[in-house]
KEDOFI-57389 format. One line per 10 residues: number of its first residue (from 1); their letters; for each residue x, y, z of C-alpha. Coordinates in nm, 4 decimals. Example, Ala and Ser with C-alpha at 12.3 -4.5 7.8 and 13.67 -1.06 7.14 Angstrom:
1> AS> 1.2300,-0.4500,0.7800  1.3670,-0.1060,0.7140
END
This chain:
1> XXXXXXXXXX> -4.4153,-0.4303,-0.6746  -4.5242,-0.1959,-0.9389  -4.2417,-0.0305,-0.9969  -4.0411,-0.3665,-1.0341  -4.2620,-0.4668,-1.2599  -4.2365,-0.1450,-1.4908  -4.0159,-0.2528,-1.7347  -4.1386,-0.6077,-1.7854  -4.4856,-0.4423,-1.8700  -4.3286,-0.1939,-2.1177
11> XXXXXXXXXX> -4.1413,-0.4778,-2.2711  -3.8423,-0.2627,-2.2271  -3.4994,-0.3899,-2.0325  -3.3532,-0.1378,-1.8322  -3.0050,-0.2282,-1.9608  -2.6967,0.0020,-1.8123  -2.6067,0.2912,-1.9893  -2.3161,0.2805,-2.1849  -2.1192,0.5562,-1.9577  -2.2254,0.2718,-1.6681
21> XXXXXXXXXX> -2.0950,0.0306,-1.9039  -1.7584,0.2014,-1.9179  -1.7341,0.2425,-1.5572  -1.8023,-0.1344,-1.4484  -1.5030,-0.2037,-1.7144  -1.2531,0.0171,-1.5668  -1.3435,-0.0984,-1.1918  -1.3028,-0.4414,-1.3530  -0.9471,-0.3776,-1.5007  -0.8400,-0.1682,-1.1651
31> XXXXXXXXXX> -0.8753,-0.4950,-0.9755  -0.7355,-0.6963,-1.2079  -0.4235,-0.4639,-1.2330  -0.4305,-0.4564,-0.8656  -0.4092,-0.8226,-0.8308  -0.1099,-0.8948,-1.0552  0.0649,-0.6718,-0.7726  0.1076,-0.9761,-0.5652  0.3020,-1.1955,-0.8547  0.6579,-1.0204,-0.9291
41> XXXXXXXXXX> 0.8515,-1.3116,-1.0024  0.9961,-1.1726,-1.3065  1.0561,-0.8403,-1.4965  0.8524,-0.7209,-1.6627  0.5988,-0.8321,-1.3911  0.2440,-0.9100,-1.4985  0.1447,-0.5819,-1.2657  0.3323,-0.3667,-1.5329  0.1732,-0.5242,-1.8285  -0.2093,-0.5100,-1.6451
51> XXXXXXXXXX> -0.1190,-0.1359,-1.5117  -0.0429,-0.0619,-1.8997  -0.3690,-0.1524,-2.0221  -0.5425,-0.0472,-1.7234  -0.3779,0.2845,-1.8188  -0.4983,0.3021,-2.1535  -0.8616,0.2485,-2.0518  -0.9130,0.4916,-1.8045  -0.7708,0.7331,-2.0943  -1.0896,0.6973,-2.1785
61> XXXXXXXXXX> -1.2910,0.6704,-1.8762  -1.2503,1.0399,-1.7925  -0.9156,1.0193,-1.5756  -0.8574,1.3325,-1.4107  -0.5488,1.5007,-1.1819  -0.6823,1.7300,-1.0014  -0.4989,2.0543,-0.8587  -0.4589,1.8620,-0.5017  -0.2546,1.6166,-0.5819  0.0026,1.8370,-0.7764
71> XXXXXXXXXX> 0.2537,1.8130,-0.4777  0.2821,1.4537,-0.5704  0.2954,1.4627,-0.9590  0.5843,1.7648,-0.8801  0.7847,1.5921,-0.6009  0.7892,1.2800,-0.8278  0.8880,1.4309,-1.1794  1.1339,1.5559,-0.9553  1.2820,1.2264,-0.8023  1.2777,1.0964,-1.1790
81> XXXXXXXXXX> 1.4821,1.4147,-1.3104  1.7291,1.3825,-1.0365  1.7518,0.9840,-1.1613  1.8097,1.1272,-1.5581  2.0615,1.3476,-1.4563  2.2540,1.0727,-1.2354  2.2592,0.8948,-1.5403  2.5194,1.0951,-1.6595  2.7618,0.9851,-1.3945  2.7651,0.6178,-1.4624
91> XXXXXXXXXX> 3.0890,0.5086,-1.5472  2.9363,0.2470,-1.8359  2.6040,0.3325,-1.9377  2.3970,-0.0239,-2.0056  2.0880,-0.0990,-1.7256  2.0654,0.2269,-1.6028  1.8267,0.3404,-1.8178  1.5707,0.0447,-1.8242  1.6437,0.0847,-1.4387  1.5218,0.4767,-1.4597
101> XXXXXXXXXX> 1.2350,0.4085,-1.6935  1.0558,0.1871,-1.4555  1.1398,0.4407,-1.1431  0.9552,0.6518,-1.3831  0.6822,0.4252,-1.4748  0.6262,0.3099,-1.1042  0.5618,0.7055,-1.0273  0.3451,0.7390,-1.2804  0.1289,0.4914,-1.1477  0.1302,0.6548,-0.7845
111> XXXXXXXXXX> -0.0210,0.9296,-0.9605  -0.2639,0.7455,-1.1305  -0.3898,0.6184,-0.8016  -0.4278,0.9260,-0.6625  -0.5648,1.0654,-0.9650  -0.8737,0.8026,-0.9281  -0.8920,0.7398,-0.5688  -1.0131,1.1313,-0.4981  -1.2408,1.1221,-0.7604  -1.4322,0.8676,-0.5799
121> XXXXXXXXXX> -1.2719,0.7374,-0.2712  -1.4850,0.5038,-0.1132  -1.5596,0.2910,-0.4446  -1.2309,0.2759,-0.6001  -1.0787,0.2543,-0.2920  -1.3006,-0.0235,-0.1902  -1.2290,-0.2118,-0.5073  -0.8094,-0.1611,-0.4667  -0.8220,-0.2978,-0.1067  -1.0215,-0.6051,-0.2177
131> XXXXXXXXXX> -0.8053,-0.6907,-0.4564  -0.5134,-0.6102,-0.2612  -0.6458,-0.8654,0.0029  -0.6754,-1.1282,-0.2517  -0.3574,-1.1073,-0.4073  -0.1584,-1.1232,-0.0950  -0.4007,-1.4469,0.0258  -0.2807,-1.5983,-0.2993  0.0877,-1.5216,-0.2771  0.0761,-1.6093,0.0623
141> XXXXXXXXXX> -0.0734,-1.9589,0.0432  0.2167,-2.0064,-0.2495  0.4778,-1.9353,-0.0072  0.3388,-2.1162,0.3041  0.2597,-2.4703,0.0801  0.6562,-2.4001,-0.0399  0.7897,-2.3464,0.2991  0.6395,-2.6393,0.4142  0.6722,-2.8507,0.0671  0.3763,-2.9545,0.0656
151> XXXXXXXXXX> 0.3482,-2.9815,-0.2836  0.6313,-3.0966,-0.5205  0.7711,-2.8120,-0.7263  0.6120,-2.4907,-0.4844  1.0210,-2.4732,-0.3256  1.0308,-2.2197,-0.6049  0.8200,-1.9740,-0.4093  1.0804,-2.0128,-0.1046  1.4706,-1.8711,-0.0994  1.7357,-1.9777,0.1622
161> XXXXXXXXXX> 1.3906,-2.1489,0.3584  1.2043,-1.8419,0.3614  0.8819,-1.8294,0.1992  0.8708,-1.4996,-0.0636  0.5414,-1.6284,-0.2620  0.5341,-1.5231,-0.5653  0.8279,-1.2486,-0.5630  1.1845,-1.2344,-0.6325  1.3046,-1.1753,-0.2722  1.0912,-1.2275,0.1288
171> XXXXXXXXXX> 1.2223,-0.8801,0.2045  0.9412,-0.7652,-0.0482  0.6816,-1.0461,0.0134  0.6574,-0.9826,0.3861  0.6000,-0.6278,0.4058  0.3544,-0.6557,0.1022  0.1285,-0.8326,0.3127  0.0991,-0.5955,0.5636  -0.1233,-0.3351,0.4078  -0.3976,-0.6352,0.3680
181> XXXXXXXXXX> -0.3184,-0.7716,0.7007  -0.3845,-0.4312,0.8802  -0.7196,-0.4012,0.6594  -0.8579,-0.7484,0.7780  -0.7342,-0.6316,1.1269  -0.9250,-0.3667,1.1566  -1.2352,-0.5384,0.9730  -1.2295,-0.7589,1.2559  -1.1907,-0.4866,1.5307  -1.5012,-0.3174,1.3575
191> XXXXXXXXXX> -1.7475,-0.6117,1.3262  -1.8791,-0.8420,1.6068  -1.7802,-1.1894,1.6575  -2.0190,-1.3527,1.4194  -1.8882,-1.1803,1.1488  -1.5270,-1.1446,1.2785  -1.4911,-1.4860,1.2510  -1.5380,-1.5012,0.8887  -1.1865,-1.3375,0.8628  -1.0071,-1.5297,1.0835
201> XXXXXXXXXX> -0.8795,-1.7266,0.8498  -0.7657,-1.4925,0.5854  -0.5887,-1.3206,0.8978  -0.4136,-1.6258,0.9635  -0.3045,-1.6934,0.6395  -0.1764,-1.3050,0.6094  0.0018,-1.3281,0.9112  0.1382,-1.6393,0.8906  0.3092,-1.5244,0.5420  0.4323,-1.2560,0.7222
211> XXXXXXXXXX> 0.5815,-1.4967,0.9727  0.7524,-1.7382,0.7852  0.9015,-1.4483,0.5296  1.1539,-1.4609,0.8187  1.1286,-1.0675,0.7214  1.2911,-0.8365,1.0721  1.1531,-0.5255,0.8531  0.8329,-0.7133,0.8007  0.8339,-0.8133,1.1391  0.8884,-0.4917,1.2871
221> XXXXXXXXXX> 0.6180,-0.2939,1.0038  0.3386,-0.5417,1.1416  0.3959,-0.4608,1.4825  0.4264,-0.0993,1.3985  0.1184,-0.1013,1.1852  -0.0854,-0.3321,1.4316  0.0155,-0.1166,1.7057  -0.1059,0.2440,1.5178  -0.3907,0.1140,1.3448  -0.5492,-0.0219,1.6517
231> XXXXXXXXXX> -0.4928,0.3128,1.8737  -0.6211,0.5227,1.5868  -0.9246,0.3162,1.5736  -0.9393,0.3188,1.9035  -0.9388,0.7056,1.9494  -1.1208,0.8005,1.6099  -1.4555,0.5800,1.6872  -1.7343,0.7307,1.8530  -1.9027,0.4230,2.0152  -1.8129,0.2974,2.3573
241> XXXXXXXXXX> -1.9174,-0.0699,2.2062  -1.7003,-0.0806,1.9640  -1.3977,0.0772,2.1589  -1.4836,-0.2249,2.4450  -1.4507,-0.4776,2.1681  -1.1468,-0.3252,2.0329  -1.0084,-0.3877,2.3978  -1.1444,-0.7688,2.4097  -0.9830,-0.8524,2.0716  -0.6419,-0.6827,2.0931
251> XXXXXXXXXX> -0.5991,-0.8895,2.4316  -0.7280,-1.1601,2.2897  -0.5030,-1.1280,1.9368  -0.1914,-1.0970,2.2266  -0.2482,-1.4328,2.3557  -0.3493,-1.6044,1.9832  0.0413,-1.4313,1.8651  0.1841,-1.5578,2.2258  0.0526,-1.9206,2.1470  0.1623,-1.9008,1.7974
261> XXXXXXXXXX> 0.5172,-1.8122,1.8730  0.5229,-2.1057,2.0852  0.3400,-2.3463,1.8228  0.6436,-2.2004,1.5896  0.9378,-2.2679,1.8021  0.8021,-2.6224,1.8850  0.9123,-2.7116,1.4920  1.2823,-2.7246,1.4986  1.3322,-2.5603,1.1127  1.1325,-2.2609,1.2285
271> XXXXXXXXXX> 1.3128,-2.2275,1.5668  1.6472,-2.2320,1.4455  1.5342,-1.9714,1.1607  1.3499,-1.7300,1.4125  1.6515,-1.7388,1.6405  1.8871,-1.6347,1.3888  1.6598,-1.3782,1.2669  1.5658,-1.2472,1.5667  1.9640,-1.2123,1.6575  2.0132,-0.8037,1.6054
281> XXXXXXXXXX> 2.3816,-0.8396,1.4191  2.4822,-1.0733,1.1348  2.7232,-1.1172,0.9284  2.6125,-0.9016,0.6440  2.5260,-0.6719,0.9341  2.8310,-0.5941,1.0614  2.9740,-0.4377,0.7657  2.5869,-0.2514,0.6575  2.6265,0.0576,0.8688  2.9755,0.1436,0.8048
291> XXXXXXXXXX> 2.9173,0.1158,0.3989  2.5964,0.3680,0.5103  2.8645,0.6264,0.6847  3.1409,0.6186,0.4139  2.8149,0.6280,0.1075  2.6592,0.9454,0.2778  3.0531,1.0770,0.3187  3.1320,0.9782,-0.0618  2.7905,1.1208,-0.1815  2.8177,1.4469,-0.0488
301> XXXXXXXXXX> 3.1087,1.5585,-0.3245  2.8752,1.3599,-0.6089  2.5795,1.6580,-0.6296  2.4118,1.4498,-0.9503  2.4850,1.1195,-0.8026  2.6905,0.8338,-0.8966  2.4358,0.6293,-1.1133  2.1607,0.4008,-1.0987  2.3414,0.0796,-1.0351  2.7333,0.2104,-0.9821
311> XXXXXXXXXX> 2.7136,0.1748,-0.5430  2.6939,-0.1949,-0.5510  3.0598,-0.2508,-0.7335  3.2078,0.0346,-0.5584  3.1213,-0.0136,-0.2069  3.0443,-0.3855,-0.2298  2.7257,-0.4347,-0.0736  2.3946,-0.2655,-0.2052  2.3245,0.0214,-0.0194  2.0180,-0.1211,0.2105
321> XXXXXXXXXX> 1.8835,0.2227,0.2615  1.6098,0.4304,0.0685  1.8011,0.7866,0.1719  2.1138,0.6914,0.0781  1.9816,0.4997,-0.2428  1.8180,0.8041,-0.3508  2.1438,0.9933,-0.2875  2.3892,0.7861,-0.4977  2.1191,0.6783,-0.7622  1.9056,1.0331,-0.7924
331> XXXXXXXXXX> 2.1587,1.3115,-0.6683  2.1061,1.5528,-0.4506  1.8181,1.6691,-0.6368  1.5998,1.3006,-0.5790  1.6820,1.3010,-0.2011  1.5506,1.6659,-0.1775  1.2628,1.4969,-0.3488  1.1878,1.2188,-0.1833  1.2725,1.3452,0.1829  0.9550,1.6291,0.0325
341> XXXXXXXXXX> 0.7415,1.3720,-0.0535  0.7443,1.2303,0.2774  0.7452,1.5184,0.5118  0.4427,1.6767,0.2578  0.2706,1.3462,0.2733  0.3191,1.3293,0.6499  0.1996,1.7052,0.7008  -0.1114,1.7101,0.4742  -0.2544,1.3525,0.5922  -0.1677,1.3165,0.9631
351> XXXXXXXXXX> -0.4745,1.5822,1.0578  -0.7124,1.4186,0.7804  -0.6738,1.0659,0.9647  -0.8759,1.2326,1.2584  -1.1914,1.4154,1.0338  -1.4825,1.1621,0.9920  -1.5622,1.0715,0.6136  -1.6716,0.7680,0.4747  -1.2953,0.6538,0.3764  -1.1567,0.7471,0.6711
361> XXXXXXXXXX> -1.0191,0.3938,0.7979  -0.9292,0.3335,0.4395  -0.6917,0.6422,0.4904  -0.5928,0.5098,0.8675  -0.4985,0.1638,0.7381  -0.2953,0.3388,0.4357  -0.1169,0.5883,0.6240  0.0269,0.3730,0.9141  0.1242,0.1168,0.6363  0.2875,0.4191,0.4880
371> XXXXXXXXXX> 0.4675,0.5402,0.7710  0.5819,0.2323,0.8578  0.8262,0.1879,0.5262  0.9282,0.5197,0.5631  1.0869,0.3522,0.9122  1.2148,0.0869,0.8111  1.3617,0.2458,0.4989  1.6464,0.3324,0.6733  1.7741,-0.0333,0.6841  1.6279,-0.1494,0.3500
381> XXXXXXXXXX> 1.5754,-0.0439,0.0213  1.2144,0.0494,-0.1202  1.3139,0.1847,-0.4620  1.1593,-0.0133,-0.6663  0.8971,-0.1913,-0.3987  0.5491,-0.1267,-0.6363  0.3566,-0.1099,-0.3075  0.5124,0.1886,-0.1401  0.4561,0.3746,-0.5032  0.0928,0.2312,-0.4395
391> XXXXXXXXXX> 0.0666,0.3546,-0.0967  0.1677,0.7261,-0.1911  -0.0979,0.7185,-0.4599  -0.3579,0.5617,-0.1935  -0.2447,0.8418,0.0414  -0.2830,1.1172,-0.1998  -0.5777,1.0121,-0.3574  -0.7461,1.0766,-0.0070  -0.6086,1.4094,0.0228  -0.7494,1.4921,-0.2817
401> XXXXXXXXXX> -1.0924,1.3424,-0.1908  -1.1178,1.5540,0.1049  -1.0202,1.8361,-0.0921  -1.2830,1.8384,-0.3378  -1.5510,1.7726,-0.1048  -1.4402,2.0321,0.1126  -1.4838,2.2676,-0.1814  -1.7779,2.1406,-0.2987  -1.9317,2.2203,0.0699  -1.8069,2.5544,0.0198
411> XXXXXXXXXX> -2.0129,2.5835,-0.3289  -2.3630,2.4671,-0.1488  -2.3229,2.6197,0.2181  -2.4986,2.9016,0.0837  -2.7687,2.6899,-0.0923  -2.7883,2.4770,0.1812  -2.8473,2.7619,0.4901  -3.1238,2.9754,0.2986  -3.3515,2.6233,0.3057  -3.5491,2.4645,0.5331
421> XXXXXXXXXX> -3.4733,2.1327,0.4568  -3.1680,1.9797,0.3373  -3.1726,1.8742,-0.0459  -3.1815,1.4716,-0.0117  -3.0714,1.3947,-0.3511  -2.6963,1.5032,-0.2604  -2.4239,1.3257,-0.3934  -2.2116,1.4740,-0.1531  -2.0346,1.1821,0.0252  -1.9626,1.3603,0.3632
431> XXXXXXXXXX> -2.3660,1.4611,0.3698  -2.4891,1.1186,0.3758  -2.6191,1.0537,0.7261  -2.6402,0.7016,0.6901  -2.3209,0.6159,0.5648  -2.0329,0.5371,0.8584  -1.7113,0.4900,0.7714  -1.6718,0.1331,0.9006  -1.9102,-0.0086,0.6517  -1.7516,-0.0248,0.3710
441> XXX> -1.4748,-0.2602,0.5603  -1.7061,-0.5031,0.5229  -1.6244,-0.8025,0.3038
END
């Protein structure tokens, strides 16, 4: 009581200091920029304009790129250069550019991520996923009340009746959703019923946006995602509690999807739609493959690439394929890139998603999400998707995390084994007893 008391009876205020100051603004503007993610209607989106500004402050917030994240920053100057140089090959030289310059700004802000993710994971991380969450609750609810017109007007946030929220296209909405969805998945998993049920409904709202995106690469991410989050969690957690209610829910979550699918094809619209989406070939299927073969065959004699934009008009379709887009639109030299960024990504995180820190579910939920468009890249085309750039940052901003901490262990293991005690006023994230990694999924 006294020490509450203290400054009152000084007549002093203990206000925040003015580097604390700084720091609750840039947390502040990193959600905010985070939250315009979920609203890409048009371009320039209001995510470029926030991640501008957001930019500029953490200029001077200390922003720092530490030495383990240089594979990233590398692998993506890389991708860019091999973009600059396909340039070159275009045969009229007019978007390509403004195309390139926002491949280049979207990898910039990958490394940003990573840059302040692994300088302290569990709080900026926290705040990214929270906004994250909110954003795609927002854009979902947009594209549901359009599906459904329930409000004059909101058809805008639907194309050919699919619900796409606030985006250009449902390819983009649906799997956009899935990073939040898995989140709130395994926040639910982790708590018990009392407080699982608090996020029941921004589950349902998730993954009933996900549903009616009439997305098959949204589709097939959740299951993916659903499927590895929950056996990660289920291996990775030490307490035969939690691992029995992981059991309980996931049958009980099989039931809630059977009954929804049912619910779904009771409303004639929705049948017809999931029928025709669920049917493997259509039309613009049957020709998508062979324009795959004959762009890998064509691309092969092409070592810088044929330009940014120049496989549409040539081959007639877009090429509906990350490998091959970064073939014909970044040379040889951006699919050398990118193919490195994912095996690297793949190699240094996979064994990191088993060591117990404080952000370790944060990584779990990232990396599945992660692996998942690197699937389903193969059949669509994630070039410009500001998520996936935000999911490599997310990624490599927990490498980086471990990293450091591992080498700031190094630093006080000799400290720490000549005393008796150890020091209690470490700041040391992986030496805080008390702190388990599944409480900071809680909302």
């Amino acid at each position: 009581m006294a020490s509450a008391l203290a400054p009152l009876a000084t007549g002093r205020l203990a206000w925040p200091s003015a580097s604390a100051w700084k720091q609750h603004i840039a947390s502040a503007t990193l959600a905010v920029a985070v939250f315009c993610s979920g609203f890409v209607i048009n371009e320039p989106s209001p995510y470029e304009f926030a991640m501008v500004a957001l930019i500029g402050i953490w200029a001077f917030v200390d922003f720092k790129i530490n030495r383990y994240i240089l594979p990233l920053v590398g692998l993506m100057l890389l991708f860019i250069a091999g973009g600059v140089f396909s340039i070159t090959q275009s045969s009229i030289i007019d978007h390509e550019p403004l195309y390139m310059a926002v491949s280049a700004f979207l990898a910039f802000t990958s490394i940003f991520f990573a840059g302040i993710i692994s300088q302290n994971p569990v709080h900026y991380a926290t705040h990214i996923y929270k906004a994250y969450v909110a954003a795609a609750v927002v854009t979902a609810i947009l594209g549901i009340i359009g599906y459904f017109g329930a409000v004059p007007g909101f058809e805008i946030f639907t194309r050919n009746s699919r619900a796409m929220g606030a985006f250009q296209d449902p390819n983009v909405f649906g799997p956009y959703l899935v990073l939040p969805f898995i989140f709130i998945l395994v926040s639910i998993l982790k708590n018990p019923p009392s407080k699982a049920l608090i996020l029941l409904p921004i589950f349902g709202i998730l993954a009933i946006g996900i549903l009616l995106s009439f997305s098959r690469a949204a589709w097939g991410l959740t299951v993916f995602s659903t499927l590895a989050a929950s056996l990660l969690f289920l291996v990775t957690t030490r307490s035969l509690r939690i691992r029995g209610r992981i059991m309980v829910y996931l049958m009980i979550g099989a039931g809630l999807v059977f009954l929804g699918i049912l619910a779904a094809l009771s409303i004639e619209e929705v049948r017809g739609l999931l029928l025709q989406r669920f049917t493997l070939k259509q039309n613009y299927d049957n020709t998508r493959f062979a324009t795959h073969a004959a762009g890998f065959a064509a691309a092969w004699t092409k070592p810088l690439g044929f330009g940014a934009l120049e496989f549409g008009p040539l081959f007639g379709q877009d090429p509906h394929n990350i490998y091959l887009k970064s073939l014909v639109a970044y040379g040889w030299l951006g699919l050398i890139a990118y193919l490195g960024m994912i095996i690297t990504t793949f190699i240094v995180a996979f064994p990191l998603l088993f060591r117990t820190r404080p952000w370790q579910l944060l990584l779990q939920c990232a990396f599945v999400v992660w692996l998942g468009h690197v699937l389903i890249a193969q059949v669509i085309d994630i070039d410009h998707w500001r998520h996936v750039y935000m999911l490599f940052g997310f990624i490599w901003g927990f490498i980086g995390a471990e990293y450091l901490t591992r080498r700031k262990e190094r630093r006080e293991t000799p400290q720490y084994m000549q005393t008796t005690k150890p020091q209690s006023n470490s700041m040391d994230l992986s030496q805080q007893p008390d702190i388990h990694p599944t409480r900071i999924l809680t909302f």
